[in-house]
MMTF fields as JSON, N, C-alpha, C and O atoms, coordinates in Angstrom:
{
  "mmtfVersion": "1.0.0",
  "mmtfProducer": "UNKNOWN",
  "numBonds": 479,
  "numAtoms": 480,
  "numGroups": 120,
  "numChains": 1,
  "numModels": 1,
  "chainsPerModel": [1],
  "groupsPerChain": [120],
  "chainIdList": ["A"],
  "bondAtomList": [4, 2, 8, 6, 12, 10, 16, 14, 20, 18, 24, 22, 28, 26, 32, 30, 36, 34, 40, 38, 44, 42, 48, 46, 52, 50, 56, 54, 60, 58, 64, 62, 68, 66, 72, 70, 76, 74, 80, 78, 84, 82, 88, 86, 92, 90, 96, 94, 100, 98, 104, 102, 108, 106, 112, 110, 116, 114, 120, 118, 124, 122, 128, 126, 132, 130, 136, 134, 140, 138, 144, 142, 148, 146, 152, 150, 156, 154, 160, 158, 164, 162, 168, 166, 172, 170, 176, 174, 180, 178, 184, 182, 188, 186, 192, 190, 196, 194, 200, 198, 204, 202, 208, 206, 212, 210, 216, 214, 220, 218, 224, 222, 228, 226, 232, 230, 236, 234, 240, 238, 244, 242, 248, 246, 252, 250, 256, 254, 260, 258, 264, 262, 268, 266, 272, 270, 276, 274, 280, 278, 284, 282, 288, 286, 292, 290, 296, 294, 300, 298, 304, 302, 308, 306, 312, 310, 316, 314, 320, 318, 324, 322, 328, 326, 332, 330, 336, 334, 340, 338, 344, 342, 348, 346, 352, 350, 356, 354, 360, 358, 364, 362, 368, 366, 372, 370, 376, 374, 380, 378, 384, 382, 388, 386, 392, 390, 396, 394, 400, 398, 404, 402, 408, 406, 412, 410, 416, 414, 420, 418, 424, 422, 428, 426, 432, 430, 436, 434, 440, 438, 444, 442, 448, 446, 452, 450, 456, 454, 460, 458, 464, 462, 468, 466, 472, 470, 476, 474],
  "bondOrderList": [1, 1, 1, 1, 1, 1, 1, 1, 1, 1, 1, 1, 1, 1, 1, 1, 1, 1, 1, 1, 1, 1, 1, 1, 1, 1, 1, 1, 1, 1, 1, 1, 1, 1, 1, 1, 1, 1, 1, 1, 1, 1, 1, 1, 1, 1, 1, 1, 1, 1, 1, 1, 1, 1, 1, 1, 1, 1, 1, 1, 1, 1, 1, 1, 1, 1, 1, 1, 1, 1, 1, 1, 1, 1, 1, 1, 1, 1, 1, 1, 1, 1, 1, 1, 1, 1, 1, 1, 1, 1, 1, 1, 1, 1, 1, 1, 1, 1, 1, 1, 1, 1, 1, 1, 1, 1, 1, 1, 1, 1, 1, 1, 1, 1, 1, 1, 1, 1, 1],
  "groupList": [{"groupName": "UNK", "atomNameList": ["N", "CA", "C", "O"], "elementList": ["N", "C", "C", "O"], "formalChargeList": [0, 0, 0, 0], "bondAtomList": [1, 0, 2, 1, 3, 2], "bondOrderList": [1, 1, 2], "singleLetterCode": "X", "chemCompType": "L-PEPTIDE LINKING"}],
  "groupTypeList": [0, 0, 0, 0, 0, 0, 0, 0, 0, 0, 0, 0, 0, 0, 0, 0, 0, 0, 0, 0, 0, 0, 0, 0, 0, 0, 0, 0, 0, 0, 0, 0, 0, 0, 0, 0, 0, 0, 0, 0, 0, 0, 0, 0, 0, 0, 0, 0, 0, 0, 0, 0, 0, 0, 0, 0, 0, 0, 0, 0, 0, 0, 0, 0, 0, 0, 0, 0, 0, 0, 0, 0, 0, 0, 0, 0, 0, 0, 0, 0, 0, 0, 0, 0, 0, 0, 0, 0, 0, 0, 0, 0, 0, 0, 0, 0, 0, 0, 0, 0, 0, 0, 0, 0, 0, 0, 0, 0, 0, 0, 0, 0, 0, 0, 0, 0, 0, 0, 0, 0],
  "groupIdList": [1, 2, 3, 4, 5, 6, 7, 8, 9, 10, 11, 12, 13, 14, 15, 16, 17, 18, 19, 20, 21, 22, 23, 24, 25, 26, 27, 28, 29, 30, 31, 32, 33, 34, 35, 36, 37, 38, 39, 40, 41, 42, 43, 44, 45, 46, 47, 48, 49, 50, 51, 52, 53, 54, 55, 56, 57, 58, 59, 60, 61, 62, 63, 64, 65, 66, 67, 68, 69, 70, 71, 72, 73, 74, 75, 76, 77, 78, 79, 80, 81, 82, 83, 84, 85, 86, 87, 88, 89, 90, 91, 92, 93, 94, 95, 96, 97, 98, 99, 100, 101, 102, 103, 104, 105, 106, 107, 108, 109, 110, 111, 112, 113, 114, 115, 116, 117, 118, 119, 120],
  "secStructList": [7, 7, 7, 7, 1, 1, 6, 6, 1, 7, 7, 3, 3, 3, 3, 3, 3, 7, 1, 1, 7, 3, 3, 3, 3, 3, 3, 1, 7, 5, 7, 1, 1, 1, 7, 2, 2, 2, 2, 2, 2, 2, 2, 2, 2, 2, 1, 1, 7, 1, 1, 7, 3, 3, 3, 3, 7, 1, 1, 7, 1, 7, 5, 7, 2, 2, 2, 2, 2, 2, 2, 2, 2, 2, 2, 2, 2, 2, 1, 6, 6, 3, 3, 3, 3, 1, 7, 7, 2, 2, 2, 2, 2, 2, 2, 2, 2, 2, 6, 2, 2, 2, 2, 1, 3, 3, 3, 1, 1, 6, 6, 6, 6, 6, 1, 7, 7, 7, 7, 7],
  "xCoordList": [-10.432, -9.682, -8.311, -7.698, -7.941, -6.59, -5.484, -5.562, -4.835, -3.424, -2.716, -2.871, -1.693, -1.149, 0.356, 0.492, 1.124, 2.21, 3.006, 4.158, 2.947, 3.329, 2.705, 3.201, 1.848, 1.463, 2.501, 2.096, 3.882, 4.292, 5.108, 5.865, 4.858, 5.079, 4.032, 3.597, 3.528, 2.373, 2.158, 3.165, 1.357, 1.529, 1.437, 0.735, 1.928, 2.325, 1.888, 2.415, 0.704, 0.862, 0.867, 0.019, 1.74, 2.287, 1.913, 2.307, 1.487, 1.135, 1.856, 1.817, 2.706, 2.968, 2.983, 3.037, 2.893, 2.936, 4.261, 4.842, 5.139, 6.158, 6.33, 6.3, 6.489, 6.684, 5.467, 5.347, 4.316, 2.758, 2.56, 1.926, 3.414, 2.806, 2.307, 2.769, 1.705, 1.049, 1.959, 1.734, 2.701, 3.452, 3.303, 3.646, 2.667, 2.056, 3.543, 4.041, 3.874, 5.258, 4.198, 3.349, 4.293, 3.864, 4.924, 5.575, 4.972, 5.605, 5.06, 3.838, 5.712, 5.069, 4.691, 4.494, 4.604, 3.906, 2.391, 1.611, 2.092, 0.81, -0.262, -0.086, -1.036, -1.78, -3.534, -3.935, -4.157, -5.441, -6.211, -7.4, -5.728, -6.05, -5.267, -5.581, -4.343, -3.593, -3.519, -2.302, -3.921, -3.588, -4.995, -5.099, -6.342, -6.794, -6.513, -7.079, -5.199, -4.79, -4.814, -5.365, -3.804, -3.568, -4.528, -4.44, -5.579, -6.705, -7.522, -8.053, -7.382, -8.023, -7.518, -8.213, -6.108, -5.161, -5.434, -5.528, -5.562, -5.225, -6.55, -6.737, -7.531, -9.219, -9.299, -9.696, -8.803, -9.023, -7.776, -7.513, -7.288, -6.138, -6.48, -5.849, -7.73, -8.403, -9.378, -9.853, -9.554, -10.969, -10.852, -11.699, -9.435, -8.495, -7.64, -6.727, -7.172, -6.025, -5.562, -6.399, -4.583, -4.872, -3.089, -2.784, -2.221, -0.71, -0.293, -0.721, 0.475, 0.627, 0.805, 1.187, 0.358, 0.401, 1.691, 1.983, 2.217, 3.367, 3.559, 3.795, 3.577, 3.732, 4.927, 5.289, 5.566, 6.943, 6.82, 6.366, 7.386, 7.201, 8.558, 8.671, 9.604, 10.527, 10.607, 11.455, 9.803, 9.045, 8.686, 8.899, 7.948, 7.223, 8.196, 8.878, 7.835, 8.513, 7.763, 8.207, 6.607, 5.539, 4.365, 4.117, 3.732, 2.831, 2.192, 2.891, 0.46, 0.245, -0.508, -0.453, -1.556, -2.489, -3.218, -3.494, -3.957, -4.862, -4.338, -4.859, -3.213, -2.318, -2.319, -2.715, -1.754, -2.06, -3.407, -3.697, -4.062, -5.311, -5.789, -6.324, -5.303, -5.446, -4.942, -5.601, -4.069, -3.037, -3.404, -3.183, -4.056, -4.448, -5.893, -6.465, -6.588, -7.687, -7.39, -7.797, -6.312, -6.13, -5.542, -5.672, -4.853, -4.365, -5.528, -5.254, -7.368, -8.399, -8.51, -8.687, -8.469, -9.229, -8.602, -9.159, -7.103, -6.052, -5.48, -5.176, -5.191, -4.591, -3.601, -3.395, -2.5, -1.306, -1.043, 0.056, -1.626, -1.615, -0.57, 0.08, -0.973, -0.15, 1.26, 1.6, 2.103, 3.531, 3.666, 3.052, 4.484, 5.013, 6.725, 7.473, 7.144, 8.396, 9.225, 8.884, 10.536, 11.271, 11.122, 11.436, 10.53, 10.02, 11.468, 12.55, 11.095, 11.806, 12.691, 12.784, 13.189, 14.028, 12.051, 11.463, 11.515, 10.512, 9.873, 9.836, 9.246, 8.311, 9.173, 8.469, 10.22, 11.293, 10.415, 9.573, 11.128, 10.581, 8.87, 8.438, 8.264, 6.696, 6.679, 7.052, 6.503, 6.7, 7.381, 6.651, 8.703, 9.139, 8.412, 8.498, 7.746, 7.309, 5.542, 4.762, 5.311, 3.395, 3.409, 2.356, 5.003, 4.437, 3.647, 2.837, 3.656, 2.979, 3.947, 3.58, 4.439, 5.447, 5.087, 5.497, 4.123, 3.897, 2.426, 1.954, 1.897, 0.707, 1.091, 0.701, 1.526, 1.451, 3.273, 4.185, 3.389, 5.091, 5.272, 4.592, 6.65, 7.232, 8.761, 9.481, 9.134, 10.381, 11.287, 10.886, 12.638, 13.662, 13.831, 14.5, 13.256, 13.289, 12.282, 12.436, 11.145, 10.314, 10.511, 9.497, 11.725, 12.335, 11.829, 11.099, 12.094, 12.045, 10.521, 9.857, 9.945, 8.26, 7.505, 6.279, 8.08, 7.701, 7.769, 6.678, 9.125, 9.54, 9.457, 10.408, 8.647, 8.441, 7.487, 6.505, 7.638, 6.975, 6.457, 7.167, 5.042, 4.987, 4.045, 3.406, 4.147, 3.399, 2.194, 2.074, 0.778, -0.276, -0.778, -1.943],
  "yCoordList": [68.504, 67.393, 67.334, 68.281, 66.052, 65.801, 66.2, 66.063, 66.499, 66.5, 65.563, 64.831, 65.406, 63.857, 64.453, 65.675, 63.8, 63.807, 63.974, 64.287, 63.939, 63.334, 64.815, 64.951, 65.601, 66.594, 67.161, 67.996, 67.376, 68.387, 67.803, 68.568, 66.402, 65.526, 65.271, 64.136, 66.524, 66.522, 64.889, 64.557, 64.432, 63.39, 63.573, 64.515, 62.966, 63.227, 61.841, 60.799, 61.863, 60.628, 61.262, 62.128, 60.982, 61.43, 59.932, 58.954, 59.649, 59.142, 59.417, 60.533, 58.158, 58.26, 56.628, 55.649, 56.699, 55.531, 55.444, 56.41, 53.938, 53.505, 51.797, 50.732, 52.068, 50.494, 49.681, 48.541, 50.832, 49.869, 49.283, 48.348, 50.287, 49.87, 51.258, 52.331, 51.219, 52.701, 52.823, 51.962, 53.619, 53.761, 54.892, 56.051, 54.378, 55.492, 55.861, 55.136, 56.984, 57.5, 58.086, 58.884, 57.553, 58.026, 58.185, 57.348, 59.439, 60.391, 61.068, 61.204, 61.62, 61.545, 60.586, 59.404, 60.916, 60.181, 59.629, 60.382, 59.039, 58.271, 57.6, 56.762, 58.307, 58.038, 57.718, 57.291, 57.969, 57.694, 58.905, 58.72, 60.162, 61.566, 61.793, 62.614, 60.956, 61.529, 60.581, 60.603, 59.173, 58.03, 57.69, 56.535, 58.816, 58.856, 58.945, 58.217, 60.164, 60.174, 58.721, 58.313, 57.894, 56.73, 55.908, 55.671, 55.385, 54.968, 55.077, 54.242, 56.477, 57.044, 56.45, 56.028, 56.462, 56.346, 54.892, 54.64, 53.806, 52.367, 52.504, 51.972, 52.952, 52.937, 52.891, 52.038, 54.056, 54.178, 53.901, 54.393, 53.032, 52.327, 50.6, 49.82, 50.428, 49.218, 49.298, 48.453, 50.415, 51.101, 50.841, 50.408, 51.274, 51.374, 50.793, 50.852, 50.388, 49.494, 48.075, 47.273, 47.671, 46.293, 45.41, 44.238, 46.795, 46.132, 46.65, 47.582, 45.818, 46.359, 47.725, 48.705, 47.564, 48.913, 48.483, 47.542, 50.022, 49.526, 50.637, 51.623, 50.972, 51.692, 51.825, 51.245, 52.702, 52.816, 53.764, 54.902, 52.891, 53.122, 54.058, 54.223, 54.629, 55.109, 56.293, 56.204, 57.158, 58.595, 58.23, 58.932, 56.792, 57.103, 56.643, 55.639, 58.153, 58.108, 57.271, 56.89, 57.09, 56.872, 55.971, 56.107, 55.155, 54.244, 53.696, 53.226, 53.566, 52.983, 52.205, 51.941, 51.665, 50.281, 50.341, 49.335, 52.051, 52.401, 51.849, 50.968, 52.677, 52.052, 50.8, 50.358, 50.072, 48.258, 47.942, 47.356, 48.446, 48.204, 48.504, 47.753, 49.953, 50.395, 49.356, 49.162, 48.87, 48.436, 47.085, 46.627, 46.353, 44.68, 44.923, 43.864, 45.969, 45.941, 45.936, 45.189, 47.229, 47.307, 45.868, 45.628, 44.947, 43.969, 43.013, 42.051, 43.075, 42.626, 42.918, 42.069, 44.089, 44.469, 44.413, 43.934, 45.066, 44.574, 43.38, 43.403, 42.21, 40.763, 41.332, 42.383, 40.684, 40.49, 41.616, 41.734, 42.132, 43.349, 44.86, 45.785, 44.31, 45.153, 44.716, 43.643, 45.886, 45.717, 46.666, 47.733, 46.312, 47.343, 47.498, 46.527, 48.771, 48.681, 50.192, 51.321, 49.304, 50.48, 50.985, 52.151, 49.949, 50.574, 51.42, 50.909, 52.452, 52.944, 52.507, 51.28, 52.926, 51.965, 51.513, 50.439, 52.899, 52.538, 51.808, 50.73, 51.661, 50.528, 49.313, 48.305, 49.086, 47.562, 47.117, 46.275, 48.159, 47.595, 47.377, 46.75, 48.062, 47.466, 46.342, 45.319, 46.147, 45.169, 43.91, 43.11, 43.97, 42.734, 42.494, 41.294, 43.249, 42.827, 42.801, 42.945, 42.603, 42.426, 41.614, 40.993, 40.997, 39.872, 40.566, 39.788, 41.947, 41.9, 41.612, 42.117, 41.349, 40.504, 38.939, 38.39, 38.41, 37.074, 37.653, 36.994, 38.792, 38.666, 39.395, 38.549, 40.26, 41.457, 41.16, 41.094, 41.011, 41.489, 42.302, 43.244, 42.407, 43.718, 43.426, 42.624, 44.661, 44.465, 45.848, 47.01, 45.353, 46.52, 47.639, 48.618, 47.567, 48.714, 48.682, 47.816, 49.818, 50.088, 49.658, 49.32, 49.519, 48.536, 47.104, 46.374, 46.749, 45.159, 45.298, 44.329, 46.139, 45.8, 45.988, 45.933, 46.221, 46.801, 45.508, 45.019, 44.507, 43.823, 42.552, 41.812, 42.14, 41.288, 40.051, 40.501, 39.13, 38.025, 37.337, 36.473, 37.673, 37.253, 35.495, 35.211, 34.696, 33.511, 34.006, 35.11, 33.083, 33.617, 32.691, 32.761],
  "zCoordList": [-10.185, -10.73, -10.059, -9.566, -10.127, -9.503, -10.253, -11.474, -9.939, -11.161, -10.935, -9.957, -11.921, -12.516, -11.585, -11.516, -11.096, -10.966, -12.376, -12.075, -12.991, -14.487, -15.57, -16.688, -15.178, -16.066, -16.318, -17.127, -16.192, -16.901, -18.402, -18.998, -18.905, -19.888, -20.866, -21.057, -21.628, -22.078, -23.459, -24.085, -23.603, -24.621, -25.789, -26.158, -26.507, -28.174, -28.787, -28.397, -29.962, -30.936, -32.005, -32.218, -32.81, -34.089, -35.095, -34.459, -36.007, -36.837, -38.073, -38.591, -38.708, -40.144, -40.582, -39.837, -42.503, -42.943, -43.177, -43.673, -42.763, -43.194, -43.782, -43.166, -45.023, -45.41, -45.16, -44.711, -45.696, -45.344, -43.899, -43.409, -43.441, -41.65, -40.929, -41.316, -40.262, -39.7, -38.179, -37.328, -37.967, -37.202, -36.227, -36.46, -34.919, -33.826, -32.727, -31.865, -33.088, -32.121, -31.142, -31.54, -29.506, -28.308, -27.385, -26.759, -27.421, -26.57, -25.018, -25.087, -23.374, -23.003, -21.887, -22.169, -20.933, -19.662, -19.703, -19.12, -19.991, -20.293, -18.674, -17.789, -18.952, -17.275, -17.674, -18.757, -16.795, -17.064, -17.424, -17.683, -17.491, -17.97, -19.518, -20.38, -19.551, -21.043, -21.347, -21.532, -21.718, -22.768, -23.564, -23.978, -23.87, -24.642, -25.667, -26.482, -26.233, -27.683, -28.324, -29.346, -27.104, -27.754, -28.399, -29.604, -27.578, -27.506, -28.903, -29.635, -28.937, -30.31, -31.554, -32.479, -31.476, -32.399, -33.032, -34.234, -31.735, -32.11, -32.416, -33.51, -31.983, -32.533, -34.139, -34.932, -34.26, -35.899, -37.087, -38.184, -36.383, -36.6, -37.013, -37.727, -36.236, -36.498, -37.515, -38.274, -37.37, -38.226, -39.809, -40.59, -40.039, -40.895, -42.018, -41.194, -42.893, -42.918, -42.904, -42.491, -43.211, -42.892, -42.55, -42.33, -42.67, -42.536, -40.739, -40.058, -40.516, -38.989, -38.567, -39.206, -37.042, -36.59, -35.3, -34.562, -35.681, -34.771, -33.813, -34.511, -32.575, -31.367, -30.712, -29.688, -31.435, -30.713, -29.514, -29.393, -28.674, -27.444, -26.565, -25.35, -27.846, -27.641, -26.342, -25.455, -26.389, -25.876, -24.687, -23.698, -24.639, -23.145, -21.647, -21.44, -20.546, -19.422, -18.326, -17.243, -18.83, -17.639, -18.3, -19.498, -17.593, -17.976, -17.007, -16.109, -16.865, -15.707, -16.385, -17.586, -15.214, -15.859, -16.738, -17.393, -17.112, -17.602, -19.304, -19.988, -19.616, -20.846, -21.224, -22.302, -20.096, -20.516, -21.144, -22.187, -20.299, -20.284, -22.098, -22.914, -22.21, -23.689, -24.773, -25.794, -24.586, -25.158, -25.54, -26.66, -24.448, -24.522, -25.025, -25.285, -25.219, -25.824, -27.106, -27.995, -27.16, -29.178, -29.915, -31.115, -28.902, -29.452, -29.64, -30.358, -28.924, -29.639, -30.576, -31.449, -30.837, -31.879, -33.234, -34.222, -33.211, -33.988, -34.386, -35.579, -33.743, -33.31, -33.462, -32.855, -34.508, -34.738, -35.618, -36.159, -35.727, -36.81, -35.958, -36.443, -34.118, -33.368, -32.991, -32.492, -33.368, -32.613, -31.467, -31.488, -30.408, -29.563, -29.542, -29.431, -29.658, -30.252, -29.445, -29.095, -29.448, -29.163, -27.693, -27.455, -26.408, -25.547, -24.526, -24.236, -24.271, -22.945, -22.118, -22.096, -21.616, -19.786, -19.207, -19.337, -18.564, -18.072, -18.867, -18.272, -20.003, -20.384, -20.556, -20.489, -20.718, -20.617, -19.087, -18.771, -18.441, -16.798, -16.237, -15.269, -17.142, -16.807, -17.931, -17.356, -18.838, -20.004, -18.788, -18.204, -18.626, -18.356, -16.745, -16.483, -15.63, -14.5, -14.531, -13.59, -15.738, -16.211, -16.723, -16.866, -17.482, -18.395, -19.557, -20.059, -20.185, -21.539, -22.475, -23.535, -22.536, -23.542, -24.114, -25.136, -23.018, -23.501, -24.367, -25.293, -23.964, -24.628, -25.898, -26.702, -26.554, -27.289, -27.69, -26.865, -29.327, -29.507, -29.371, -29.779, -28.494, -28.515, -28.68, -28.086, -30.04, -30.284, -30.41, -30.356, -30.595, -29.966, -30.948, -30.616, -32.176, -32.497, -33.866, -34.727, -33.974, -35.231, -36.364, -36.973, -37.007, -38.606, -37.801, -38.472, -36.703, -36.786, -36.454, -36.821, -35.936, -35.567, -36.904, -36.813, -38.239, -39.408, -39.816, -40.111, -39.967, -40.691, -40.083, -40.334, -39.414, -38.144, -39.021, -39.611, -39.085, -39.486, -38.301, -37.785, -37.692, -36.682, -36.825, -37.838, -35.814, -36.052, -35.884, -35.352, -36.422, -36.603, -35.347, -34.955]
}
């Protein structure tokens, strides 16, 4: 196996309920070898529940396509039920040069991705 440039940023999803929202803290360089946790997370996150899920994106140093990729799926499966929040310097800068911002909200910090009245 290859190693990640990025392995020595092991990934972290920490899960708690806040204010009837399920709130996934991902921590961590996120690649196509380590953004299963996530995956899992928004999986049974859909599985789940029914008040938003919100992904603070505070933690992450690193992000490649594989993530998007994660990410625009959970927002099938989820709709509007997903927030992305709190992102990084680096995820500001993939966020604003992918354009996932027009697909998926993303806001500046976890209280507002909690408290977010989004249009349906």
């Amino acid at each position: 196996m290859l190693s990640s440039p990025h392995e020595d940023k092991a990934v972290s999803v920490t899960t708690r309920q806040e204010r009837g929202a399920l709130v996934l803290a991902v921590s961590g360089d996120l690649d196509v070898d380590s953004v299963p946790p996530l995956g899992l997370a928004l999986t049974a996150a859909a599985a789940e529940g029914a008040g938003p899920v919100v992904v603070d994106l505070s933690g992450v140093g690193f992000a490649d396509s594989t993530t998007v990729n994660v990410l625009l799926q959970s927002h099938t499966a989820l709709g509007d039920r997903l927030r992305l929040a709190a992102p990084s310097p680096f995820m500001q800068r993939l966020i604003g040069m992918i354009g996932l911002d027009s697909a998926l909200p993303v806001l500046p910090s976890v209280d507002e991705a909690i408290d977010a009245v989004l249009p349906s």
